[in-house]
C-alpha positions in Angstrom: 0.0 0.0 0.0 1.7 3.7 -0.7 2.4 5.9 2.0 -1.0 8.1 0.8 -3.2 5.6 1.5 -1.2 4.4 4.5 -1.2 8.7 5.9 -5.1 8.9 4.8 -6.5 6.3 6.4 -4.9 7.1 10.0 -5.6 10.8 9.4 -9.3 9.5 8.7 -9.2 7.0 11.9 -8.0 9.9 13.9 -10.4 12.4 13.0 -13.5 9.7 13.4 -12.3 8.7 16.6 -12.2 13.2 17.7 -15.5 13.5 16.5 -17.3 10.4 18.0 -16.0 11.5 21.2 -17.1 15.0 20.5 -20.3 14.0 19.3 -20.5 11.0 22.2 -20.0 14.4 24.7 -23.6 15.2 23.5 -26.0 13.2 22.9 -29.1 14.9 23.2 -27.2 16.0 19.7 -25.9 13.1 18.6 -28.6 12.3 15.7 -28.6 16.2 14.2 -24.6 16.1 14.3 -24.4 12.9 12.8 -27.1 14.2 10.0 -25.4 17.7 9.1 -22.1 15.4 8.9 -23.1 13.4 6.7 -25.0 15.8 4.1 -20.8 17.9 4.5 -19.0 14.7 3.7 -21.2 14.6 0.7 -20.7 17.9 -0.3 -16.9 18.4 0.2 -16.6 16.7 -3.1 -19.1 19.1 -4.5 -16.0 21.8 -3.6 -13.4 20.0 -4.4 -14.4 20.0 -8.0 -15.4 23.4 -8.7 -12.0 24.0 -6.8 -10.2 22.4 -8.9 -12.4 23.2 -12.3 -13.6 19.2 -12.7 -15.9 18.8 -15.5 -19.5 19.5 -15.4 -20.0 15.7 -15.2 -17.9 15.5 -12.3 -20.0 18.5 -10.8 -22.8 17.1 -11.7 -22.6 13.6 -10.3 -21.0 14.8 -7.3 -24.0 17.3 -6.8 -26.3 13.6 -6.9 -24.1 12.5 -4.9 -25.4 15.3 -2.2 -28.6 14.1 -3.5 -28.3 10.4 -3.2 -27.1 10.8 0.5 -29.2 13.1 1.2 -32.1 10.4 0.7 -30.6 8.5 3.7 -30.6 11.6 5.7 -34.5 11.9 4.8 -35.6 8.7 5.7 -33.5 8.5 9.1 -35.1 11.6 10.0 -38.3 10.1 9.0 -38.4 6.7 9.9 -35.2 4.8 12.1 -32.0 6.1 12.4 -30.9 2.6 11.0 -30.5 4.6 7.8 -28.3 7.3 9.0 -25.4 4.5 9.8 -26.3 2.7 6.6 -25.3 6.1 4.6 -22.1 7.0 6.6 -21.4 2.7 5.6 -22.1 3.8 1.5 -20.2 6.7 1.6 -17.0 4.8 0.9 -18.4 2.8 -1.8 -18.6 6.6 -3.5 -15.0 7.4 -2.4 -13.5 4.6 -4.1 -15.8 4.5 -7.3 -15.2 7.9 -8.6 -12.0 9.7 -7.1 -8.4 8.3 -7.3 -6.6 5.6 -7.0 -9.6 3.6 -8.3 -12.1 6.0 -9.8 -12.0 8.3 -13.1 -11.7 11.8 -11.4 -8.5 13.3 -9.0 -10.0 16.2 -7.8 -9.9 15.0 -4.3 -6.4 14.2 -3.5 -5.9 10.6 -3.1 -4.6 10.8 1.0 -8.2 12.4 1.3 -10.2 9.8 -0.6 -8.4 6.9 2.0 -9.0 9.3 5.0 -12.5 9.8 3.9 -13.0 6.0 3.6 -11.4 5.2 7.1 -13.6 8.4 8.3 -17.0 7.1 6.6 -16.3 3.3 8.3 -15.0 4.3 11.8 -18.6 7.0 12.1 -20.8 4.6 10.3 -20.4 2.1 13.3 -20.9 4.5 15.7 -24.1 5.6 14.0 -25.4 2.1 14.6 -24.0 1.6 17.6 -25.4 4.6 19.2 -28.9 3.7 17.8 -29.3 0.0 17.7 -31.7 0.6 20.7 -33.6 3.7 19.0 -37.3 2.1 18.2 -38.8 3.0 14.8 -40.8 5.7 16.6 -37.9 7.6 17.3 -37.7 10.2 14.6 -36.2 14.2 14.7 -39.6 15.4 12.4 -42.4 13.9 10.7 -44.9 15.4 9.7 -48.3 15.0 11.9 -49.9 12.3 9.4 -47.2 10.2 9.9 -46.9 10.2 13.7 
């Protein structure tokens, strides 16, 4: 493995492991933390490639990228937060598929794809661990029909 992916992914562990304990020191907070953080991981990439001038298509897809987490953000909110942890678990998936080493775009630099990985991983288990006991009629909002 290079020393990139090596220095990303402990950069990644590192800064999961700070904010679970931040987030951990608040857990009347925990869910809406864990939310907003996932909807910013999404859109860092969004940044990153008007930043860097990506292609539309990379802007694009990145932008349904916001979009397609952002659906797992809805339903947590809505339904069990079950589907907050599965999101944060995806995220990688999206790392590795489109940005460097294994993807078709580098406008994320590659230490920052494996520390977003390790990142994504190390929060996703928290997510689930912190709400394995949360019953399905535990939501942030729903609207009054659904209650």
């Amino acid at each position: 493995m290079e020393i990139n992916a090596l220095i990303g992914l402990l950069a990644g562990a590192l800064a999961a492991f700070g904010f679970n304990r931040w987030v951990g020191a608040r857990p009347g907070r925990a869910r809406e933390i864990y939310t907003l953080g996932l909807v910013v991981t999404a859109m860092i990439y969004v940044v990153m490639a008007f930043l860097s001038d990506a292609s539309d298509t990379a802007i694009v897809l990145e932008s349904a990228g916001v979009l397609f987490f952002g659906v797992f953000v809805l339903v947590s909110v809505t339904h069990h937060a079950w589907w907050l942890g599965v999101g944060w678990l995806l995220h990688p998936l999206w790392d590795l598929a489109l940005h460097a080493p294994f993807g078709w775009w580098s406008h994320a630099p590659e230490w920052y794809v494996w520390a977003c990985v390790s990142f994504d991983l190390m929060v996703g288990v928290a997510v689930l661990r912190a709400f394995r006991n949360a019953l399905d009629t535990e939501v942030l909002w729903a609207p009054r029909v659904c209650r």
